[in-house]
LUMRORO-464465 format. One record per residue (C-alpha): residue in one letter; x, y, z. Coordinates in steps of 0.1 Angstrom, whole numbers, padded with zeros to 4 digits, always signed. Layout:
AXYZ
...
END
This chain:
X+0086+0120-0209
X+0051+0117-0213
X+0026+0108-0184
X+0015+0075-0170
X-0020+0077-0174
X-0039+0057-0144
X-0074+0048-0138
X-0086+0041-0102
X-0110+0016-0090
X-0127+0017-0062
X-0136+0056-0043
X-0129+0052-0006
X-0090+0046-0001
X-0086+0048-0038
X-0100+0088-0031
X-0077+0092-0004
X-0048+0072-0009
X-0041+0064-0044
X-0050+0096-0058
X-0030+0117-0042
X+0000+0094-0042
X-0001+0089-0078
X-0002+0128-0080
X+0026+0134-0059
X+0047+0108-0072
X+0048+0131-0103
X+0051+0106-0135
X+0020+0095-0135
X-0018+0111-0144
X-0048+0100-0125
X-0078+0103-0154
X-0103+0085-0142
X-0121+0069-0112
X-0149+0040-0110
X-0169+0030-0088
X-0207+0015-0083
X-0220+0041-0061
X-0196+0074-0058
X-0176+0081-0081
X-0186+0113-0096
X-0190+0126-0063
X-0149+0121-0057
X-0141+0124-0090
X-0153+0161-0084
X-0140+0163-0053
X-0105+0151-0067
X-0107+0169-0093
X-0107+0138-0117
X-0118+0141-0150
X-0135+0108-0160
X-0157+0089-0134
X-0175+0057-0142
X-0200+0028-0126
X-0174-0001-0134
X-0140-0012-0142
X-0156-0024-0174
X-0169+0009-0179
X-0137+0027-0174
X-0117+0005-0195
X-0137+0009-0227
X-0147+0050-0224
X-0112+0061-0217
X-0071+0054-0226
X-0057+0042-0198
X-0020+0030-0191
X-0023+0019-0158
X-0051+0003-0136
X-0052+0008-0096
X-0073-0015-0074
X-0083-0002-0049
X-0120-0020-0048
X-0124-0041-0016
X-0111-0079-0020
X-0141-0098-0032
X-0138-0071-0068
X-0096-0078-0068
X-0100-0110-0093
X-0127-0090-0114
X-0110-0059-0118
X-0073-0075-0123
X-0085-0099-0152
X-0106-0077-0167
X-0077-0050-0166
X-0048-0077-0182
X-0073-0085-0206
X-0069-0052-0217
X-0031-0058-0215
X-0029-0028-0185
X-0003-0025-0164
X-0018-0032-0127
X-0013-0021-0095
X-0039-0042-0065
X-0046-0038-0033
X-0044-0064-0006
X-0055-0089+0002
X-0046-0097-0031
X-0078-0121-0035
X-0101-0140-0013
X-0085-0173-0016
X-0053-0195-0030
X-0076-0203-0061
X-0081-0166-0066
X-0046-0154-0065
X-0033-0183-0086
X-0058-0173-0113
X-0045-0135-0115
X-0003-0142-0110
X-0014-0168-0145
X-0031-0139-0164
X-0006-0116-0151
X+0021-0138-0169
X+0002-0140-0204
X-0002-0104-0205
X+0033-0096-0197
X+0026-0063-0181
X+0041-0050-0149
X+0022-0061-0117
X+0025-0052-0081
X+0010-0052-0047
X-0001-0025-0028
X+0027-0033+0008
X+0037+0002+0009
X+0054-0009+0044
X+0083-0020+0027
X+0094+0014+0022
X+0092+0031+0054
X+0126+0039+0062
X+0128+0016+0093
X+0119-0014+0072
X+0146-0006+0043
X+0169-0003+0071
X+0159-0040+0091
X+0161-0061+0055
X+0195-0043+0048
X+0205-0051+0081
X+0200-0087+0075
X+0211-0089+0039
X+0241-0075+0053
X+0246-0103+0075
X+0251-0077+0104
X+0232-0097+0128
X+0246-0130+0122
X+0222-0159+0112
X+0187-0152+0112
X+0167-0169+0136
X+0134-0152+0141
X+0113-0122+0134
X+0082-0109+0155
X+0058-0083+0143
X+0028-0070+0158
X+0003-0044+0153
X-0020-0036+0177
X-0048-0011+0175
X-0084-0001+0193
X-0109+0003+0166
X-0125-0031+0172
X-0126-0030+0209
X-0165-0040+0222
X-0183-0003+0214
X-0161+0016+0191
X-0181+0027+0164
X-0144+0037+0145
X-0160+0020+0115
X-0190+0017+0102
X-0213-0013+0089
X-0200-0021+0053
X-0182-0051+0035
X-0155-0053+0061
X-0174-0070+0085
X-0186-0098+0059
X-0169-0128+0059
X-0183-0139+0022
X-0171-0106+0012
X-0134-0108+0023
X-0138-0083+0053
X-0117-0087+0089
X-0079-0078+0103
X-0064-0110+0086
X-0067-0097+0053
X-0066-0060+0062
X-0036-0058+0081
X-0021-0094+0087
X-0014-0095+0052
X+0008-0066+0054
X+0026-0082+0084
X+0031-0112+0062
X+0044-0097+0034
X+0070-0074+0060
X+0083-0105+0075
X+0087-0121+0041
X+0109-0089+0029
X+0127-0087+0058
X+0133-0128+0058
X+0149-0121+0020
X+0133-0156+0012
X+0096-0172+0008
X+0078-0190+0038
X+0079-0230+0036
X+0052-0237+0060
X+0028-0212+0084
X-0002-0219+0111
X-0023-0199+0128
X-0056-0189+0134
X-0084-0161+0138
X-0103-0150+0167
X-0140-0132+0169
X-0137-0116+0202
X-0168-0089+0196
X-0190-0102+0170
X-0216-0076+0179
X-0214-0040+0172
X-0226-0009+0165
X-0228+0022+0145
X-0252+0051+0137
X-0276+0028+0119
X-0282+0007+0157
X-0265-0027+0163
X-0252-0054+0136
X-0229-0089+0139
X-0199-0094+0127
X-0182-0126+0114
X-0149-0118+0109
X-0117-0116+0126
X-0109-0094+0150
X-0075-0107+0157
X-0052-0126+0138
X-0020-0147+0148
X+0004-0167+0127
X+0039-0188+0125
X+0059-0184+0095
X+0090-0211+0088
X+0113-0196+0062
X+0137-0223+0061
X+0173-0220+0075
X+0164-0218+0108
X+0144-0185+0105
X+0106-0182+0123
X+0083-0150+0120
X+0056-0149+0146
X+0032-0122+0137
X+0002-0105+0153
X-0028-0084+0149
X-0052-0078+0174
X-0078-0043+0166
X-0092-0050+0204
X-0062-0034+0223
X-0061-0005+0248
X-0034+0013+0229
X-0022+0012+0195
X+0011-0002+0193
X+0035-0018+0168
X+0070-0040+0169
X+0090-0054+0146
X+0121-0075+0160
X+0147-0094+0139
X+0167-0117+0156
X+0201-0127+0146
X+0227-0150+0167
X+0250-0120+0171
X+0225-0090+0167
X+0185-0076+0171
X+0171-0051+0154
X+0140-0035+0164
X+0119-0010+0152
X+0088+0002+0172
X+0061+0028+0186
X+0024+0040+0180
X+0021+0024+0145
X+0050+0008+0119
X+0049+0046+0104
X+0059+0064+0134
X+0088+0039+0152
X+0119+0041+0167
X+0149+0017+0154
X+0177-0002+0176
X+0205-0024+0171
X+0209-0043+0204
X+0233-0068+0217
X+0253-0084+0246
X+0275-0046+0251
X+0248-0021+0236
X+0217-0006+0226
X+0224+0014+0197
X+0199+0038+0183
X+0196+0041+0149
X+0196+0072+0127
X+0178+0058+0099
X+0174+0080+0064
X+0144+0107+0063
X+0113+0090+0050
X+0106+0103+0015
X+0078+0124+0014
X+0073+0129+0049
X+0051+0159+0046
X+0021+0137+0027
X+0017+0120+0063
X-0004+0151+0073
X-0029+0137+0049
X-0026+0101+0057
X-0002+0082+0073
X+0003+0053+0046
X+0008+0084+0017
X+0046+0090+0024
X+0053+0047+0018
X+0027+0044-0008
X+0046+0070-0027
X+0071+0057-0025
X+0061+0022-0037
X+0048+0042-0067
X+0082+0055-0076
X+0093+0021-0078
X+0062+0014-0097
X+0072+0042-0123
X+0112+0029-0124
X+0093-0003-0138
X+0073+0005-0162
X+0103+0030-0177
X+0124-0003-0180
X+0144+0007-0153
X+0156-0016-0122
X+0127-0014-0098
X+0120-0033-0062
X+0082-0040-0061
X+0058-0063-0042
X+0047-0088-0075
X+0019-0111-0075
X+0040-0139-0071
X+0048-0124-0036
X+0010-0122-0033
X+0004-0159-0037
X+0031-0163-0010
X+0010-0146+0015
X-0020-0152+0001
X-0012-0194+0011
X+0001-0180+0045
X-0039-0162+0048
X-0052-0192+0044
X-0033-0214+0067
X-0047-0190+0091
X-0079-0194+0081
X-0088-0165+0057
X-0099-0181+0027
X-0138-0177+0009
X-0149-0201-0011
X-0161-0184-0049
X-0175-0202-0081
END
């Protein structure tokens, strides 16, 4: 069986993430890298053999089978058109675009091209998430009735210079938590829920517009905290948080049943403990070892992200496969913007 040739855009979690996760997956062949400013620096460092200025570029000076966005959001629409245009298979990251409009555009070009097209929620398959959806397509915990997830963190507490200056702290550019991480929250609770949201509120809050880094002080205009309500219908609410002003990093996700509640949680959603509790017990769960476990030395998101590519692979060899679509991206991508995360673009 021949490998699945990919092309990556975009050098910075692209370098560290989707790199090495395509290469330990094992069916597919990373061959070339773009990016505007650096990729023939990482392409050397990754040992990559093609590296090019543009998605553009790439597509026309090499054969590729698969494209992987990993560009930040205001480059999603570019890259996925211009890749389905090319009739690509397509892996993006998320936020899957900056507004409704966006997203709409690339689910339509994704059904003319006919090619297989996923999202980048690699949360779905850590072990303790596989284990809260089964738990409630299992019926186990009786009616669902609400779901709470929240993901704290400190790395945009008043003077942490965690993260530099750069588009992630533009507005116009698609930067802040909401689209960062709330979109992953989203998309959990979705999964979990087993259905699409009906209705969702929420908002954003700015609590340290001014920072700093290296380069002296700056402002920032986007969120540094994000809060929504999600109703999926049937009785079922998600409240969901993200807040990157905390004093420790924390994460929760509860799923409340009439008879049952599961929760998973600890320092982040990839290193949690899991519980079944109810009117007699608390039950610890021994959930299944996460696949790939040792790649978390690397990064923490590798082991999931894997993963999601193996699923990615199962796909595109005609074989039943489980993967975040962009039809599931519009979904949250409506949800973002009831929040408030939405840019206008020509």
């Amino acid at each position: 069986m021949s490998a699945i040739r990919v092309g990556v855009v975009g050098a910075s979690f692209g370098g560290t993430v989707h790199v090495p996760a395509y290469r330990a997956q094992g069916r597919f062949e990373v061959v070339a890298l773009a990016s505007p400013n650096s990729a023939a620096e990482i392409a050397r460092e990754r040992h990559i053999p093609h590296a090019f200025a543009s998605i553009e570029a790439m597509l026309e000076g090499v054969e590729l089978d698969v494209v992987s966005i990993a560009s930040p959001p205001y480059d999603h629409k570019r890259s996925v058109l211009a890749s389905l245009a090319r009739g690509k298979h397509v892996l993006c990251e998320k936020p899957f675009g900056l507004n409704v409009a966006e997203a709409e555009a690339m689910l339509a070009a994704a059904e003319r091209a006919g090619t297989i097209c996923a999202l980048a929620h690699e949360f779905r398959y850590l072990s303790s998430s596989l284990a809260l959806r089964e738990l409630v397509a299992n019926g186990h915990l009786g009616p669902l009735r609400a779901l709470e997830v929240s993901w704290a963190t400190t790395f945009l507490r008043a003077g942490s210079t965690a993260r530099a200056r750069s588009w992630w702290f533009e507005r116009a550019r698609g930067g802040g938590i909401t689209g960062a991480v709330l979109s992953h929250t989203i998309d959990l609770a979705t999964w979990i829920a087993g259905r699409a949201p009906v209705e969702a509120r929420g908002f954003e809050r700015t609590a340290n517009p001014q920072r700093r880094d290296a380069r002296g002080e700056y402002r920032s205009d986007v969120a540094d905290g994000a809060f929504a309500e999600v109703d999926y219908g049937e009785g079922a609410i998600a409240t969901l948080t993200v807040d990157g002003t905390r004093a420790v990093e924390s994460a929760l996700v509860a799923v409340h049943g009439e008879q049952r509640t599961a929760v998973t949680s600890g320092k982040s959603l990839v290193e949690t403990t899991t519980f079944v509790v109810d009117a007699e017990e608390t039950s610890e769960l021994e959930l299944a070892p996460q696949p790939h476990a040792a790649l978390a030395a690397a990064h923490g998101n590798l082991p999931a992200f894997t993963t999601l590519l193996g699923e990615f692979a199962a796909a595109l060899d005609g074989k039943p496969a489980t993967l975040p679509t962009f039809r599931d991206g519009l979904a949250t991508q409506r949800v973002l913007a009831a929040v408030g995360y939405s840019v206008a673009t020509s």
